[in-house]
C-alpha positions as CSV (number, residue, x, y, z in Angstrom):
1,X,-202.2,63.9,2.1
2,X,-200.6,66.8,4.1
3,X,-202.5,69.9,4.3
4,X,-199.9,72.1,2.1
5,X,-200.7,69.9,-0.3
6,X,-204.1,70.2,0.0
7,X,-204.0,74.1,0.2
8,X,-201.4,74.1,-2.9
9,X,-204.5,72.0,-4.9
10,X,-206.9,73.8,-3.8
11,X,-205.8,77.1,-4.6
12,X,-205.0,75.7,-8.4
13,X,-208.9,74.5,-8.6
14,X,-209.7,77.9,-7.2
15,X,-207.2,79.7,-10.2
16,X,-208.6,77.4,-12.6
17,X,-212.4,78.2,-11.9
18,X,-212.2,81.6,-11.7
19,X,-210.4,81.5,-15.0
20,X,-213.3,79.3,-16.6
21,X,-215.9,81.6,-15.1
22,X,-214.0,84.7,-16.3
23,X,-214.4,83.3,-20.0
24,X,-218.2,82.8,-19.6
25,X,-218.5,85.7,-18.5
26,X,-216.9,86.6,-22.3
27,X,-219.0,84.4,-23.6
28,X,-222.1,85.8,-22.0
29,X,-221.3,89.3,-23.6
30,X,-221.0,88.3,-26.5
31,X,-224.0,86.2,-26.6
32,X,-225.7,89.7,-25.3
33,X,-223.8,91.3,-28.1
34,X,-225.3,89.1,-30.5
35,X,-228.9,89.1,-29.1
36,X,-229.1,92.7,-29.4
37,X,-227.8,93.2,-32.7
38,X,-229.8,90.2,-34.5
39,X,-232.2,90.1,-36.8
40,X,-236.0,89.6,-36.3
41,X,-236.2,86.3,-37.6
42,X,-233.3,85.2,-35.5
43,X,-234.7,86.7,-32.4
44,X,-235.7,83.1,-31.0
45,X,-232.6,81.5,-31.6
46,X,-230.1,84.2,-30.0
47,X,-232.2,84.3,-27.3
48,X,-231.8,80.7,-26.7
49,X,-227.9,81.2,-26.8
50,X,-227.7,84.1,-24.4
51,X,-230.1,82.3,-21.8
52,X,-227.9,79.6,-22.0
53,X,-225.0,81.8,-21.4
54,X,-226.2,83.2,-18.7
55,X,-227.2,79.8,-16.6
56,X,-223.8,78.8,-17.3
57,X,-222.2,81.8,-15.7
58,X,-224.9,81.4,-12.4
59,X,-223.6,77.8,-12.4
60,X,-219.9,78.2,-12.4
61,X,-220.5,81.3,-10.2
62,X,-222.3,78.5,-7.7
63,X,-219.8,76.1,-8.0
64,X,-216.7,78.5,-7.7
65,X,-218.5,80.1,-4.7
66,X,-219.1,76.6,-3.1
67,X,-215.3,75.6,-3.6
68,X,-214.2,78.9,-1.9
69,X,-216.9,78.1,1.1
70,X,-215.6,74.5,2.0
71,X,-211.6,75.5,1.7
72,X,-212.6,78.6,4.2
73,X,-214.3,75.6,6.5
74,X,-211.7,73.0,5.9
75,X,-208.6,75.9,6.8
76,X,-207.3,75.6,3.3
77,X,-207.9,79.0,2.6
78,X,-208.0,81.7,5.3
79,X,-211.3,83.8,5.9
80,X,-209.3,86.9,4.7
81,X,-208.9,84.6,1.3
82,X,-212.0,83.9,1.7
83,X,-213.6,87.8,1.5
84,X,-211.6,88.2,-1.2
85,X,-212.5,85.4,-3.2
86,X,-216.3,86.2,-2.6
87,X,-215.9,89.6,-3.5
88,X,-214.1,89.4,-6.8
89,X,-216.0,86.7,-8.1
90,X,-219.5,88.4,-7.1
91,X,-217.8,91.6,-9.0
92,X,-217.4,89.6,-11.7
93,X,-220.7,88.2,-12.1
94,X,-222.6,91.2,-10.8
């Protein structure tokens, strides 16, 4: 496989990622949303939920920040790309 096509892939799985971390992220807010808001005797349960919502997030965040990491090493994406990448995601999350 050339390496344009390689950087074309990459760059999709990059798109793709940040999109599916961009919709935890939604998710997470709500989940907060509905934490805050519940009932007493639902306290346990929504808690459960927005725990879970956040490991996801810190997981894709890990895995999208990973991906970015081994294009910049592999030349796939350049180290401009790279800052970028790091920075918007870690806005995202953070």
């Amino acid at each position: 496989m050339e390496q344009k096509d390689q950087m074309a892939i990459i760059k999709f799985k990059i798109k793709n990622e940040r999109k599916h971390l961009k919709e935890l992220i939604e998710l997470k807010e709500k989940a907060r949303k509905e934490f805050e808001e519940c009932l007493a005797e639902n306290y346990s349960s929504k808690l459960t939920v927005y725990k879970s919502a956040i490991l996801n997030v810190s997981r894709q965040y890990l895995r999208l920040s990973t991906i970015i990491e081994v294009a910049c090493a592999l030349d796939l994406i350049s180290s401009i790309e790279f800052a970028k990448l790091s920075s918007e995601i870690s806005g995202l999350v953070f």
